[in-house]
C-alpha positions as CSV (number, residue, x, y, z in Angstrom):
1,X,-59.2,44.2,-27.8
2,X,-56.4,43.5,-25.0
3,X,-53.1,42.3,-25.9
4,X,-51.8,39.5,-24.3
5,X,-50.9,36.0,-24.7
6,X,-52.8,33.1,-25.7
7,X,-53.5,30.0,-23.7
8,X,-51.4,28.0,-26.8
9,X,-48.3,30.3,-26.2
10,X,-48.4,29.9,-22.5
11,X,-48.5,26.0,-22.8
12,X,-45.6,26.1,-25.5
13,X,-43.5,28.7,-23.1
14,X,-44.3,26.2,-20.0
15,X,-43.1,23.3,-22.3
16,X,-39.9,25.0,-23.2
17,X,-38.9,26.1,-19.5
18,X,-39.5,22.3,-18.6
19,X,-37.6,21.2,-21.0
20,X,-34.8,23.4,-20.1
21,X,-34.9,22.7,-16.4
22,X,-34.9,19.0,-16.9
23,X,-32.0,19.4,-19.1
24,X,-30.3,21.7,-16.6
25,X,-31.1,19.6,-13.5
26,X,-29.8,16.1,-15.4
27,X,-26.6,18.0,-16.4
28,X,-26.4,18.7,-12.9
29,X,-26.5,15.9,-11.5
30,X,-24.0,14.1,-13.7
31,X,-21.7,16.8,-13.2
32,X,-22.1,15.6,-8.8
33,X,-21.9,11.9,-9.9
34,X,-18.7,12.8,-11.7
35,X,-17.1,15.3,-9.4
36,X,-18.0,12.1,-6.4
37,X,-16.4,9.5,-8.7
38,X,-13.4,11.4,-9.4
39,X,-13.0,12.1,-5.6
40,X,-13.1,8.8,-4.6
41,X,-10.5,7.7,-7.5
42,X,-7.7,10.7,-6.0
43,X,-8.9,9.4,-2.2
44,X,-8.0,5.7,-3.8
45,X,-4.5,7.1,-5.3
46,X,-3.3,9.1,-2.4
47,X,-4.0,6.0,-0.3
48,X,-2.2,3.7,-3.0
49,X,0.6,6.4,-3.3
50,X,1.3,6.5,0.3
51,X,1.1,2.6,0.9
52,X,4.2,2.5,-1.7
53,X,5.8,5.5,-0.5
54,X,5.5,3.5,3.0
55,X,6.9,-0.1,1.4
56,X,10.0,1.8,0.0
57,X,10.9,3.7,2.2
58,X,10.9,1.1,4.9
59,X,13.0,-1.3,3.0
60,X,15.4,1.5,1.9
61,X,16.0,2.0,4.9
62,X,16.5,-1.8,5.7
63,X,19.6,-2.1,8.0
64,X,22.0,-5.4,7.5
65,X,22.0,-6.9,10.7
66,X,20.7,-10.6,11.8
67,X,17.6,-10.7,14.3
68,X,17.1,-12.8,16.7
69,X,14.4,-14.9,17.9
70,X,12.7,-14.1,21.8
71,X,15.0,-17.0,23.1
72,X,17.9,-15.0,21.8
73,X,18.8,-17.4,18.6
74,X,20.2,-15.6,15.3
75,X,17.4,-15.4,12.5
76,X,18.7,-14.2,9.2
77,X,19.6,-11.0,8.2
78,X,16.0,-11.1,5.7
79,X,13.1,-13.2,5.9
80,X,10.3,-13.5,3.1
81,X,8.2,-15.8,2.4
82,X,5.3,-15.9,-0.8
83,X,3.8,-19.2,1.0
84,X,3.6,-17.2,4.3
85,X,3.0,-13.9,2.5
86,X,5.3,-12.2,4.9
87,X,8.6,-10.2,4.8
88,X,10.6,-9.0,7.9
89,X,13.8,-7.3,8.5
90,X,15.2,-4.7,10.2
91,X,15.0,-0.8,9.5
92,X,15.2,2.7,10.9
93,X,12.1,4.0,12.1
94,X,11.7,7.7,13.0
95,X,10.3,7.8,16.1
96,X,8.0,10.5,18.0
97,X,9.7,11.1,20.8
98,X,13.3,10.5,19.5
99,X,14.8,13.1,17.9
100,X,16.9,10.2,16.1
101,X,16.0,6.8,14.3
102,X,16.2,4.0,16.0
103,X,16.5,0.3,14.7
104,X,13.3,-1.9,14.5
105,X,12.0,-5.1,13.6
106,X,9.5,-4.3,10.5
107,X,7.1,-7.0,9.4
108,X,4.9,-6.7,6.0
109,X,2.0,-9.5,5.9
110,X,-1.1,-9.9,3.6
111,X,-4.0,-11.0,5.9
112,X,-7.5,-11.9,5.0
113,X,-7.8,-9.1,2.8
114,X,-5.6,-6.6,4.0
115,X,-1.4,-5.8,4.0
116,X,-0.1,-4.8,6.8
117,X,2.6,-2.9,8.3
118,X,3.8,-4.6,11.3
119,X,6.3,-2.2,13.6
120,X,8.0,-3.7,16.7
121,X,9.2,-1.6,19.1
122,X,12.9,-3.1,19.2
123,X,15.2,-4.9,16.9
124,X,14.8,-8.1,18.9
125,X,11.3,-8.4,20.5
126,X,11.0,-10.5,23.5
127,X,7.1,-10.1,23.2
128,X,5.6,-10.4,19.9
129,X,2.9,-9.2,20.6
130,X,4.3,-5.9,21.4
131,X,3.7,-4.0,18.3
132,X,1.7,-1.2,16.0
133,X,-0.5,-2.8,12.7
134,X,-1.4,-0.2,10.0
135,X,-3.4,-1.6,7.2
136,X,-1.1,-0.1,3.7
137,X,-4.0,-1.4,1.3
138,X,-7.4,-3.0,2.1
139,X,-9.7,-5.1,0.3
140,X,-6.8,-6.9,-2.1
141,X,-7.5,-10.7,-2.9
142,X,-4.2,-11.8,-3.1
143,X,-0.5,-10.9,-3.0
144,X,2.4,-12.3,-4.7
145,X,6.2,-11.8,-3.1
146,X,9.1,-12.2,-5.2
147,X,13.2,-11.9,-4.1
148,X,15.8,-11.3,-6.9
149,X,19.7,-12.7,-6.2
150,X,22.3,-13.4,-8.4
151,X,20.0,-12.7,-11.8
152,X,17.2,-15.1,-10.2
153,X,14.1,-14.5,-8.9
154,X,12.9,-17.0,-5.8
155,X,9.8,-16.9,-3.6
156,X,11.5,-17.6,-0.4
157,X,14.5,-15.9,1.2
158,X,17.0,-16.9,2.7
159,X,17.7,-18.7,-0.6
160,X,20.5,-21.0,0.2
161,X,23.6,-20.4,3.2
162,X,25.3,-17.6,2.4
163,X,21.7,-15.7,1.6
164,X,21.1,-15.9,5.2
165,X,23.5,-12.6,5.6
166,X,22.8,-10.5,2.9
167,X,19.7,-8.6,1.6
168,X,18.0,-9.2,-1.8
169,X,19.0,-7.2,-4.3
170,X,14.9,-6.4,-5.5
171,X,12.0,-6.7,-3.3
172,X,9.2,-7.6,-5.9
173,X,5.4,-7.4,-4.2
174,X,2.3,-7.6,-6.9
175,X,-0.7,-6.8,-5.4
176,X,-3.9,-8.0,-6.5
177,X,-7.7,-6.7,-6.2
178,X,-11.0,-6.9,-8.5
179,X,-10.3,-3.7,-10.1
180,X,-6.6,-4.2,-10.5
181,X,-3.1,-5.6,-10.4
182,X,-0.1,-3.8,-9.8
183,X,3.2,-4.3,-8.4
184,X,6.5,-2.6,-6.4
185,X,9.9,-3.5,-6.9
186,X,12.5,-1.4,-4.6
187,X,15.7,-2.0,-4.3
188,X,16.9,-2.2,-0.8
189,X,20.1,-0.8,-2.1
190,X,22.3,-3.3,0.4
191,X,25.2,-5.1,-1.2
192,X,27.8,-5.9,1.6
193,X,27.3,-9.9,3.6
194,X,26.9,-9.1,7.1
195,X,29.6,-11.1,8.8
């Protein structure tokens, strides 16, 4: 008589190396679904990270001067708004093909869905619609702009005369979307009254 394997054995061996592949193949899988997932997460933080590396660095870099209008009348020194959903003031920008900063009229505005960085190409523009947009955060539902003076908060600024020439001492922006809430305070670190 031959030895070999019966047609029983065969069946249970093709069972077991089912079994095993199905297993194998479904920890597989989750291990691409989670390896995906947790790529998209650091994508979303580097993006997050550099939209508030952006915001700070812009308004510590916020220079105490007032702007002017296109017709050449003084604006304050700082202009925000939580109505408007809008801040602008001047800062040093580095620019390309300067190998020095130069002053410019910086504009941060939540529209639609998006915040955006709004870069002029001079301190006073004559043409406003001479500028660069980037979007700093997409897809946001809402954002909430807060200025502290004097141990107050207030949602518009200049708040009162003598506001008009100096910067807040905290820039508070909360940003809002489905999946979260967070929000940047930076200290423009300005304490002198333009005069």
């Amino acid at each position: 008589m031959k030895k070999g394997f019966t047609l029983i054995e065969v069946l249970i061996s093709l069972v077991i190396l089912s079994i095993i592949a199905i297993v194998s193949t479904n920890f597989l899988q989750s291990s691409i679904d989670l390896r995906n997932q947790s790529k998209l997460k650091v994508d979303d933080i580097k993006v997050f990270n550099l939209g508030v590396s952006t915001i700070r660095r812009d308004l510590m870099s916020t220079v105490n001067l007032p702007m002017r209008d296109n017709f050449g009348n003084q604006l304050p020194n700082f202009i925000g708004s939580n109505r408007d959903k809008k801040i602008t003031f001047l800062g040093f920008i580095n620019r390309i093909d300067s190998s020095r900063s130069s002053i410019s009229r910086i504009e941060y505005l939540f529209d639609d869905t998006k915040f955006i960085r709004r870069v002029y190409f001079t301190a006073d523009p004559y043409d406003y619609d001479d500028h660069i947009d980037s979007v700093i955060f997409n897809n946001i539902d809402d954002v909430e702009i807060s200025f502290l003076s004097d141990n107050r908060w207030f949602t518009e600024w200049p708040a009162g005369q003598t506001a008009a020439y100096k910067i807040p001492k905290l820039v508070k922006i909360e940003i809002n979307d489905k999946d979260r809430d967070f929000e940047i305070i930076i200290n423009p670190n300005i304490d002198y009254v333009y005069r």
